[in-house]
N, C-alpha and C positions, 0 to 999 in steps of 0.2 A: 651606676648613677650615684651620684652623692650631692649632699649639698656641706659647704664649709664655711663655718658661721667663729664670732668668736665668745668667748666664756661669757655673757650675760645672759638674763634672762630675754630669752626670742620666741616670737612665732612668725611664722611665715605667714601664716594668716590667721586674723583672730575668728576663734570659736567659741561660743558659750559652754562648757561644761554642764551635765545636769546628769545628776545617778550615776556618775561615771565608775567604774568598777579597774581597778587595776588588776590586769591580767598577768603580772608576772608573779608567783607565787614565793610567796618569804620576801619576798622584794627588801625590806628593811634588816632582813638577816638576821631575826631574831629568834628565829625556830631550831632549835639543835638539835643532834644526839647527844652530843658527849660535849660539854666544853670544852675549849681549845686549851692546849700548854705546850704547845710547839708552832714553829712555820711548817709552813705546807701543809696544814690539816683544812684546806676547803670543802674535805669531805663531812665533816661535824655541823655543819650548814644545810639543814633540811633543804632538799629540790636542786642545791646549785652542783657544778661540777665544772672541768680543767680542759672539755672539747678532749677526754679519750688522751691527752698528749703525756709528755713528760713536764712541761709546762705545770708549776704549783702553786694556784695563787694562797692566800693566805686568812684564816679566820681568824678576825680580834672579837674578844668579848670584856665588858667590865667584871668579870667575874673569869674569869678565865687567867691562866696563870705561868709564870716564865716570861718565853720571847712574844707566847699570845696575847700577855696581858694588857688593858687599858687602863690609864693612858698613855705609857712609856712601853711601849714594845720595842723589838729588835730595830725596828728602822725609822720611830720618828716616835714624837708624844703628840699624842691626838686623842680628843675626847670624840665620842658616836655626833652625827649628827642630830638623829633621834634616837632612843632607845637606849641598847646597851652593848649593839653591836657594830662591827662594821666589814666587810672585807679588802684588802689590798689585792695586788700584783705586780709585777716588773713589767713596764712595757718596756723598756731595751736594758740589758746588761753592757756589760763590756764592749766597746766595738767592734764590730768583728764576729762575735758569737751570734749573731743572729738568733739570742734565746729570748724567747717572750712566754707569758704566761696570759692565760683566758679564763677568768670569771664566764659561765655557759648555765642556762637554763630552759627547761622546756615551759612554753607557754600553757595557761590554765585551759585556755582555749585558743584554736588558729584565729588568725586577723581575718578578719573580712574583706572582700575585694574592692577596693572603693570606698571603701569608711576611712574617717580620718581619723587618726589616735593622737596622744598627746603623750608625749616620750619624755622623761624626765629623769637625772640620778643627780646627786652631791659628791663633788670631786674634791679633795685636795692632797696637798703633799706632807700631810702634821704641821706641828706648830714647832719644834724644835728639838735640838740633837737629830739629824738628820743620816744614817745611814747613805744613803742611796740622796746624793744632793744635789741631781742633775734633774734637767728639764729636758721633754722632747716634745715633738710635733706628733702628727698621727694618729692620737688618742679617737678612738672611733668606736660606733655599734653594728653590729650588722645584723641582721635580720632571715634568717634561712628555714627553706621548708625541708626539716629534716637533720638533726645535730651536725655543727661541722668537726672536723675531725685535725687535730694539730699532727703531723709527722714529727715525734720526738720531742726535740723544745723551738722547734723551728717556726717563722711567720707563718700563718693558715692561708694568708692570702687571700685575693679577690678583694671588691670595693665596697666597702659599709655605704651605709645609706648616708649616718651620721658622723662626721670627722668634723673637733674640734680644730679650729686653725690657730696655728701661731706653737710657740715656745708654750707650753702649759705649765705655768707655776703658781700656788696659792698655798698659805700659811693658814689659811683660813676655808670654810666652805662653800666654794661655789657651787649655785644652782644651773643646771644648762637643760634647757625645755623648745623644746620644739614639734612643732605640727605635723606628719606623716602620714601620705595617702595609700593605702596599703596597697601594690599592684600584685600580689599572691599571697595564698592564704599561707602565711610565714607563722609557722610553730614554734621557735626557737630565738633567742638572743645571747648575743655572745660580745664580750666588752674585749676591748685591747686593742693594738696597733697590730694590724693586719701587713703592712709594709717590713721590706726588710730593713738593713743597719743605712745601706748605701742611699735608699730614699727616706731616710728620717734622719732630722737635723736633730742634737744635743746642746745643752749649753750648763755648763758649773752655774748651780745659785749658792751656794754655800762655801764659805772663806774657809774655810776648816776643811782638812785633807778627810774625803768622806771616798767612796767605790762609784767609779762612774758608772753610776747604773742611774734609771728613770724608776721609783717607786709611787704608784698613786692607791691612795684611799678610798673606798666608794661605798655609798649611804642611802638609798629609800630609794632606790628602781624604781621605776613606775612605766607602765603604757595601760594609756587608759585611753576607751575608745568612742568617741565623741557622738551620740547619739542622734542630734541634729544633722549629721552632714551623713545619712545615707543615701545608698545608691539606687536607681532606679523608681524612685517610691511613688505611687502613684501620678507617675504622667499622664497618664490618660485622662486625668481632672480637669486638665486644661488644654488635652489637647496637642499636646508637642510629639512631633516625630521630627527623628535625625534620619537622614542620608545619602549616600552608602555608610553601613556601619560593619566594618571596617571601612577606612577611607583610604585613598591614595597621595588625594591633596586638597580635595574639595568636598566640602559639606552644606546641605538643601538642610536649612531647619524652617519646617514649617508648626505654626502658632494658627489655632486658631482667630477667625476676624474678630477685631475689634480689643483685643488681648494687648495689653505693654507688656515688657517681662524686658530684665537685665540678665546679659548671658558673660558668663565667663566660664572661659576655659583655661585648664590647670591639668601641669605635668604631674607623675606622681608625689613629686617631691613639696605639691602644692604652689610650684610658681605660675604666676598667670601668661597664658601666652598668648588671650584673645579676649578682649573685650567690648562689648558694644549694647546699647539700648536697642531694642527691636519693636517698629510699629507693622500691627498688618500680618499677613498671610505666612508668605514666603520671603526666606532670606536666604542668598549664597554666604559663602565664607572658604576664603581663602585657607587652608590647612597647610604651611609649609612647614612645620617643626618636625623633627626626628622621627622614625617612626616610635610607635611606643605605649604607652596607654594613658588616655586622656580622659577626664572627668569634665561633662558640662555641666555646668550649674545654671540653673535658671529661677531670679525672683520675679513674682507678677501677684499684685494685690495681697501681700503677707505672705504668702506661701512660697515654698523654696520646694525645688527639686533638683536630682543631679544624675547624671545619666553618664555612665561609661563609653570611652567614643578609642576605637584600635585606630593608629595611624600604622597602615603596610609603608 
């Protein structure tokens, strides 16, 4: 499953934030051992790591020194978006090499089943002198219970949740934020283009004879998990039962008498696939989407709850 949205600031659905806590650790890449004075030192990055491959992505610091240094390193001038640091990587080389590189971290804690998070990094390609002057598609997160693991410098494969669409290029930093309903308790995050050379499109942005390669910069990680939108939380307040829970196509949600309440239903990726006001006792509902796992949400008199619902 994925959803493909393009470089602005998005949510699929708004949520209010409150004590929100970012679970990815160093997220802003400011924690080191050693400062950088080479490429390929992502190991000098407290907590992050390369997914196990040959795959290197790359540690900048403003204090850091050679091809590491900020703001004019080996492959573009770019100052941090906060702080003093930042990390790169190649998502496609040469064509045909099918080499990429993975920025990887384990989470401070697993995600919760049915909580929503708010997912957010800063992308760009520097501001000028551009090594690496090309642009590609496929820039995505994925989300795994368990580190994934790169074969050599080769794509990891599989489907991110999160895939930028379009030609990705920026001189500047964009922010890309979106909504995420967690369907396993996913430990791990890992950045890059999961696709090989033959499904990702390239395009020259630079008039100046530069290495066809795709280099992008990335700044202040974040997944933070929305407090408001938990699962299961006291239904019994008011009364609600779902089913069969798992379903096959059809769902009995009964309320108790005299209750209004608004129901919506959402895939994990947060899109709505069932909405309706409900008066009264009993209500059928038609269930024909994928199978999968599905969140009901229900408001009635201020109060919000939300209840996980399997589609067989």
């Amino acid at each position: 499953m994925k959803i493909t949205f393009y470089i602005v600031l998005i949510s699929i659905f708004n949520c209010q934030l409150i004590f929100a806590q970012n679970i990815v650790p160093n997220g802003d890449f400011e924690n080191y051992t050693i400062l950088p004075s080479g490429s390929g030192q992502w190991g000098y990055c407290v907590g992050w790591g390369n997914a196990s491959g040959s795959g290197s992505p790359d540690y900048f610091h403003l204090l850091g020194s050679f091809s590491a240094a900020l703001p004019n390193n080996i492959f573009a001038s770019v100052m941090p978006f906060s702080g003093q640091a930042i990390m790169g990587f190649a998502a496609m080389s040469i064509p045909g090499n099918n080499y990429r590189e993975y920025p990887s971290i384990e989470l401070s804690s697993a995600m919760e089943i049915g909580s929503t998070y708010n997912v957010s990094f800063n992308v760009t390609n520097g501001e000028a002198n551009h090594n690496f002057g090309y642009s590609c598609n496929r820039l995505g997160i994925r989300f795994s219970e368990g580190s994934l693991t790169q074969l050599n410098g080769s794509p990891i494969g599989g489907v991110p949740q999160l895939e930028l669409s379009g030609q990705i290029w920026s001189t500047t930093w964009q922010t890309v934020n979106f909504n995420f309903i967690a369907d396993s308790a996913y430990t791990h995050l890992t950045i890059g283009n999961f696709y090989n050379d033959i499904s990702t499109s390239h395009m020259s942005q630079v008039q100046a004879e530069t290495s066809e390669g795709v280099y992008y910069f990335i700044d202040d990680v974040s997944v933070e998990r929305n407090p408001i939108a938990n699962i299961d939380n006291h239904t019994d307040e008011i009364f609600l039962t779902i089913h069969p829970n798992p379903t096959s196509g059809q769902l009995t949600i009964t309320l108790k008498e005299g209750i209004t309440a608004s129901i919506v239903i959402r895939n994990s990726l947060g899109q709505r696939v069932f909405s309706n006001k409900m008066n009264g006792k009993v209500h059928k509902v038609e269930f024909n989407s994928p199978p999968g796992i599905y969140f009901l949400h229900l408001e009635s008199n201020g109060q919000a709850f939300t209840q996980k619902v399997v589609k067989e």
